[in-house]
C-alpha positions in Angstrom: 107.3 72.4 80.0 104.6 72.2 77.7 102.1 74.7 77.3 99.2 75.1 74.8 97.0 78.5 73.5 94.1 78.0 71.8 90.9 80.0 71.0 87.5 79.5 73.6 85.0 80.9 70.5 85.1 81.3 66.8 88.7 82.1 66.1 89.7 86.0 65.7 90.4 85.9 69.6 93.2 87.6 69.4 95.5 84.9 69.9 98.6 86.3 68.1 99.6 88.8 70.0 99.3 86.3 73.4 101.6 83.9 71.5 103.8 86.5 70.3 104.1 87.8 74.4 104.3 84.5 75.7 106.8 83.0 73.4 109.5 85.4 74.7 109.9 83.0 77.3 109.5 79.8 75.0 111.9 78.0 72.7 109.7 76.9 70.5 106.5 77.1 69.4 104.3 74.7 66.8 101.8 75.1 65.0 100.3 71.9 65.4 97.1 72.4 62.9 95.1 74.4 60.1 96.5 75.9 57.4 96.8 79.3 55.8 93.1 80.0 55.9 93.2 81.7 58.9 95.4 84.7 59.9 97.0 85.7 63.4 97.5 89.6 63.8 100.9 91.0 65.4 101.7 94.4 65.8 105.3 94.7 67.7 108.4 96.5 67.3 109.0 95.8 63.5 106.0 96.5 62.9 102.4 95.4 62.4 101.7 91.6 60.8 99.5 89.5 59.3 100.9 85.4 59.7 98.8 82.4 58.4 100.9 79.6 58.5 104.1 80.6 60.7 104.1 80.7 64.3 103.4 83.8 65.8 107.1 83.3 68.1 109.3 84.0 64.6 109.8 87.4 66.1 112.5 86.6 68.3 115.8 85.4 67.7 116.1 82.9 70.6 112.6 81.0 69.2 112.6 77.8 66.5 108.7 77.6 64.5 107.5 74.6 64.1 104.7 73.4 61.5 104.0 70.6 63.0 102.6 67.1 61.1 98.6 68.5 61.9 99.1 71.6 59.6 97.7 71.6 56.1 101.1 73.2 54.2 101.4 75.4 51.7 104.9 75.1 50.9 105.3 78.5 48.6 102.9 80.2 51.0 105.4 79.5 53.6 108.3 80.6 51.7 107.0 83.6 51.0 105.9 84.4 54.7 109.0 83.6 55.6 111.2 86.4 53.0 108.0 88.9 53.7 109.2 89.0 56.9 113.3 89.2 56.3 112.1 91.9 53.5 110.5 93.7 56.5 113.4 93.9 58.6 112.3 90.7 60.6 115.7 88.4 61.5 115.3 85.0 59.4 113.6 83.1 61.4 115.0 79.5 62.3 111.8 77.3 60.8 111.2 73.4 60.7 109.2 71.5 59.0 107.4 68.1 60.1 108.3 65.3 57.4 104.6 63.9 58.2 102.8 67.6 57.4 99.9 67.2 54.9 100.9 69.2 51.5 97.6 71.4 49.7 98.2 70.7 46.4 97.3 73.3 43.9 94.3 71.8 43.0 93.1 71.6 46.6 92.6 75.2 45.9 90.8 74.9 42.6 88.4 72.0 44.2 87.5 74.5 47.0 86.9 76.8 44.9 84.6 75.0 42.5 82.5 73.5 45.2 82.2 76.8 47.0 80.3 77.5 43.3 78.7 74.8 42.9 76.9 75.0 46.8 76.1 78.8 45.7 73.9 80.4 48.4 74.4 77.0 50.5 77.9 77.4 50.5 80.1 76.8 53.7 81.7 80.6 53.7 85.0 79.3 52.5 88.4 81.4 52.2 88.8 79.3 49.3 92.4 78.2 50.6 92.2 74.7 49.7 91.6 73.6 53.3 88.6 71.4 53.6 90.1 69.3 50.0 93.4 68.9 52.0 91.9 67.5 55.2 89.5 65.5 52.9 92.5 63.6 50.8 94.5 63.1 53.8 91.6 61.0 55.5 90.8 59.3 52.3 94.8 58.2 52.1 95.4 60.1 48.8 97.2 62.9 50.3 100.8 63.5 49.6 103.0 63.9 53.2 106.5 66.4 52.9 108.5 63.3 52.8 106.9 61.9 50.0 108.8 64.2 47.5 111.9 62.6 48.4 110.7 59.6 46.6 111.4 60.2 42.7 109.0 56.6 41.9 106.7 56.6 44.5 106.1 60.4 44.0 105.2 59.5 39.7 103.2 56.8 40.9 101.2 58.2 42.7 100.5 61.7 41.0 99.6 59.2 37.9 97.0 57.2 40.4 95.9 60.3 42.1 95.0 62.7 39.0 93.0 59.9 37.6 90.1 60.1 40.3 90.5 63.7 40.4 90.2 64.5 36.5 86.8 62.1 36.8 85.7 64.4 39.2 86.6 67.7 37.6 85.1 66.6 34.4 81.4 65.1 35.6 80.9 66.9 38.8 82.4 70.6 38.4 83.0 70.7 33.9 86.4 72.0 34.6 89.8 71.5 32.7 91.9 68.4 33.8 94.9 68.2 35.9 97.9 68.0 33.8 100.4 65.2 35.5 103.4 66.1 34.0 102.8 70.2 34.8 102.3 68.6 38.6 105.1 66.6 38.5 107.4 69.4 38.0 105.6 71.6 40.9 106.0 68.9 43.1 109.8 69.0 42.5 109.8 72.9 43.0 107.9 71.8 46.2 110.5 70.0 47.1 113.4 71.8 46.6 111.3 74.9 48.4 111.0 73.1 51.5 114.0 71.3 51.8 116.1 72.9 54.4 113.4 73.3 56.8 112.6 69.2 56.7 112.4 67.7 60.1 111.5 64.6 62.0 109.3 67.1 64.3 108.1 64.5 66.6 111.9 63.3 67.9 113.1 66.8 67.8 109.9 67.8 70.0 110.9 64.5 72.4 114.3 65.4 72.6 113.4 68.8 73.7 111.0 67.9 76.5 113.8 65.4 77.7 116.1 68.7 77.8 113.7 70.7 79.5 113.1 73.4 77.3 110.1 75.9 76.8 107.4 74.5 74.2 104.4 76.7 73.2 101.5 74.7 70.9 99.8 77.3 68.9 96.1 76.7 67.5 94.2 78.8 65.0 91.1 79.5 65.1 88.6 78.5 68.2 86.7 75.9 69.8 83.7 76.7 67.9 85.1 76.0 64.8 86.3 72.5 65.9 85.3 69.7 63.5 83.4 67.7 66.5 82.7 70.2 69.4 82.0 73.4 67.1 78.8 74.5 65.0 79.1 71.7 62.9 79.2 71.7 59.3 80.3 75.5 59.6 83.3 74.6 60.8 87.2 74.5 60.1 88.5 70.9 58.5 90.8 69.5 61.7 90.7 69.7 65.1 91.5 73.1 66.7 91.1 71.8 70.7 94.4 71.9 72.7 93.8 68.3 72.8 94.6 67.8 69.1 97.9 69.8 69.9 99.5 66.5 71.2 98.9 64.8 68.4 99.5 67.6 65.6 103.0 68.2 67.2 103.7 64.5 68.0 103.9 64.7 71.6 102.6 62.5 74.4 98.9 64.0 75.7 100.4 64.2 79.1 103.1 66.7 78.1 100.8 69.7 77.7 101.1 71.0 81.5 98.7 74.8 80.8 96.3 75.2 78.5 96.1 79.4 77.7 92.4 79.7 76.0 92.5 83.4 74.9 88.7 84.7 75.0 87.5 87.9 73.0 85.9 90.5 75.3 82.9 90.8 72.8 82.4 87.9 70.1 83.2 87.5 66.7 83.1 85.4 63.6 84.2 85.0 60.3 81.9 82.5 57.7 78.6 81.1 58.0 76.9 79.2 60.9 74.7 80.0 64.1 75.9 83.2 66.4 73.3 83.6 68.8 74.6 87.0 70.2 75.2 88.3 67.2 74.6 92.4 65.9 73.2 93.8 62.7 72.8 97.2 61.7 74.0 100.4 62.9 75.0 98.5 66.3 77.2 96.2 64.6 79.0 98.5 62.7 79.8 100.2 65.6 81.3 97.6 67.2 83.3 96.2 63.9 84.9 100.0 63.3 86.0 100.0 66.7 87.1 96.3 67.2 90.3 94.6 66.9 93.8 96.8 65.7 91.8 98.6 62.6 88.1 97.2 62.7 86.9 93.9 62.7 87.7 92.8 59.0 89.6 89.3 58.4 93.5 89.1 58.8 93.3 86.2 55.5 90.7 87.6 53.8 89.4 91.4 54.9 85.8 90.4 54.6 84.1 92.5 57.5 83.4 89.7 60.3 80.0 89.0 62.2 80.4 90.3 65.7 77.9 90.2 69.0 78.1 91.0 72.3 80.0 88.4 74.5 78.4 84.7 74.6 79.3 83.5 78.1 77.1 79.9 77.0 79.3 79.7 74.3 82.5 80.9 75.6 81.6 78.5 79.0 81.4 75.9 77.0 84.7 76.9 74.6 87.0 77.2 77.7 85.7 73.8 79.0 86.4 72.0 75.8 89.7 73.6 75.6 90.5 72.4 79.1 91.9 76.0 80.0 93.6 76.2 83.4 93.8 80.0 82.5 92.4 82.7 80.1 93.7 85.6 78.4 90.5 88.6 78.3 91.2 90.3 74.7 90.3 93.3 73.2 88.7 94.8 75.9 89.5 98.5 75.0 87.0 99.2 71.9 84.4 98.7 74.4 85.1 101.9 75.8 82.2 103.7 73.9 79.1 102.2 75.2 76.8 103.2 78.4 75.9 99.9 78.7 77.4 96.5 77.8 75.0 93.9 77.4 76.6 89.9 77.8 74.6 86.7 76.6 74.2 85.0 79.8 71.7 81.9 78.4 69.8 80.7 75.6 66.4 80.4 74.9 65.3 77.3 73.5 61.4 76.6 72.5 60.6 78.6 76.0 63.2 77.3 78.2 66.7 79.1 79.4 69.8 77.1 79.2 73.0 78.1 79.9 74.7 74.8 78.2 76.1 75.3 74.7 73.8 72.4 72.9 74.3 71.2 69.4 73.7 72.8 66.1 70.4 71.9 65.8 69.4 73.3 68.9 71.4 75.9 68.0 69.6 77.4 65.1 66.6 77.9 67.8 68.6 79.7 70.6 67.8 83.4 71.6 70.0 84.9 73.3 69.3 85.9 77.5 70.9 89.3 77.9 72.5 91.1 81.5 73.3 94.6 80.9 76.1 96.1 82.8 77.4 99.5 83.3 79.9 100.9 80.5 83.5 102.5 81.5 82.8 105.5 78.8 86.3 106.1 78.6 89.9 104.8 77.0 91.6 102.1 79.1 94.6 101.8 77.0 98.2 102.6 79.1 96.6 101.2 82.2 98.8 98.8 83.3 97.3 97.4 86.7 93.8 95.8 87.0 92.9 98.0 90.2 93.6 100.9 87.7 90.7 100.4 85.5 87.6 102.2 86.2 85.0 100.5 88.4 82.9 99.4 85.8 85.5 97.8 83.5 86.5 95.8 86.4 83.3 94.1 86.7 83.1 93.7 83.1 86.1 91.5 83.5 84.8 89.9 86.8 81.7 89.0 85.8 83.0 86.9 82.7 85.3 85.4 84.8 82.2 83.8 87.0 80.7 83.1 84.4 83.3 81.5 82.5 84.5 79.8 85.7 88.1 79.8 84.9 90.6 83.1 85.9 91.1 85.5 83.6 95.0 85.7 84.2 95.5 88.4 81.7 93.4 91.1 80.3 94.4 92.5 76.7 93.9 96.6 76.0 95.7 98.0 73.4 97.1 95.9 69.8 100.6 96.5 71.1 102.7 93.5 72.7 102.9 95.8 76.0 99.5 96.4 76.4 98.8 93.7 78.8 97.6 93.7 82.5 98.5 90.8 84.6 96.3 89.5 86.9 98.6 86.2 88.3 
């Protein structure tokens, strides 16, 4: 059985801490695109996490991670997530690693860097993690794949071939110092020895594994909206980050993936540039970031203070549909606990008329949002553990989401811990 959880809005839904409850009945779980630019947020009983690149299932001892062939690797990044967590009292964690997975080079993160300078106040709000260069080379055939290291010749060749278009570039575009070959030649080999154990031919161990019935969780980061064809195009993410995408960054047949969990954030936020039509400023926002998430709405990769707004039902509508959910998880619900009344963008208004259809980003730099104000709880929710529990108020908070949303909101998210959960099934 095949299963997939991926975000409905702008990443920062939460996801982590679904995965990290869910995958106590999976075997595995892959990460099956992105790359360390993004974190996922865990707080269990060894403590309280920050992962970019690992799955958020290494917490158990039953689970194998998977960084599947879609991922943009950062093999010392890796490494070191892993020992972080055996340093923290976390049990190794059994990890493989596709022998198709795209490597970011060092300079990837130099590149991104320089261009983030050179687009100055146009720039695309970057974590500066090498990301967008990685995706770039890959598609223009001059990325390195893991299994490429094996390859003494091939490997010198192509370093040789490679560092010649990018020194041009480094020199006339950006006026920076060139790549030295031989200096990557011997980080390549680190590379290599770094990642060796964990090499795997993902996709026939992931075949195998559905043959034998076993328990396989697809974990995206980030959300719909940051997709590199359905989201708020450019200020998106560089790959695809729809559940679809899962069967190919995993190497699985599309018809595998049986559920499709799309976690949804009870208010909305976003890291980086880009339209947000509900979005806060102000006094009001800073409300709502101080309370928000485990610790304030600040970014797990980057602790830059996110963008947050009161929930987008066009948007999040239109993020569950492109997800293909069959289910959603309702997230941080409890910092909401402060207001008399929550307001919830219902539609958009575009040169004077209402539409309640996400449109593209063109449109999207017009949109106004169309508010419904609903009653507040004014209290703490956390410790509830049954929906018919929560006061009145918070239940039609959660209900009317759900019709608007049109898909059932299966679980509802109240506290950062992995118990704080109510089940709806």
């Amino acid at each position: 059985m095949v299963k997939a959880i991926v975000g409905a809005n702008w990443g920062d839904e939460g996801k982590g801490k679904i995965t990290d409850m869910l995958a106590k009945e999976c075997d595995i779980i892959v990460r099956f695109q992105g790359g360390s630019n993004a974190g996922h947020t865990i707080v269990n009983d060894y403590g309280k996490f920050a992962l970019h690149l690992l799955p958020s299932g290494v917490f158990y001892n039953h689970t194998t991670s998977v960084i599947g062939n879609g991922v943009a690797l950062n093999i010392p990044y890796l490494v070191k997530e892993i020992n972080s967590l055996v340093e923290q009292g976390v049990p190794k964690p059994k990890v493989l690693v596709s022998d198709r997975a795209q490597i970011l080079m060092p300079y990837h993160i130099l590149f991104d860097e320089y261009e983030e300078e050179r687009l100055g106040g146009k720039s695309f709000g970057s974590t500066k993690s090498g990301i967008a260069p990685c995706y770039s080379d890959k598609y223009a055939k001059i990325g390195f794949q893991v299994n490429e290291l094996f390859d003494e010749d091939t490997l010198k060749e192509k370093i040789e071939n490679v560092c010649e278009q990018k020194n041009i570039i480094l020199k006339h575009l950006y006026h920076k110092p060139p790549i030295d070959k031989e200096e990557l030649y011997k980080t390549m080999v680190e590379y290599r020895e770094m990642v060796r154990p964990y090499v795997c031919n993902v996709s026939a161990y992931l075949y195998n594994a559905i043959k034998e019935g076993k328990n396989i969780l697809l974990e995206g980061q980030l959300g719909a909206l940051k997709d590199t064809d359905h989201g708020i195009y450019p200020m998106v993410t560089s790959s695809s980050t729809l559940a679809a995408y899962g069967a190919i960054g995993a190497g699985i047949a599309p018809y595998e993936i049986r559920e499709i969990i799309t976690v949804v954030k009870a208010y909305s936020s976003a890291v980086g540039a880009g339209a947000f039509v509900s979005e806060l400023f102000g006094d009001e926002a800073e409300s709502l970031r101080k309370r928000g998430g485990d610790g304030g709405e600040y970014g797990a990769t980057t602790g830059r203070p996110r963008r947050v707004g009161w929930f987008d039902a066009v948007a999040t509508k239109y993020g569950c549909r492109i997800q293909g959910a069959t289910e959603v998880a309702l997230t941080v619900l409890d910092p909401l606990g402060y207001l008399d009344e929550i307001p919830i963008c219902v539609g958009y208004e575009i040169d004077g008329e209402v539409t309640t259809d996400f449109p593209n980003t063109t449109q999207l730099y017009k949109a106004k949002p169309v508010l419904k104000k609903l009653p507040g709880w004014k209290c703490d929710i956390r410790g509830i553990k049954e929906f018919d529990k929560l006061p009145a108020e918070c239940q039609n908070y959660v209900k009317e989401i759900e019709k608007e949303i049109g898909v059932p909101i299966t679980m509802v998210s109240n506290g950062p811990g992995r118990d704080d959960i109510i089940l709806r099934k």
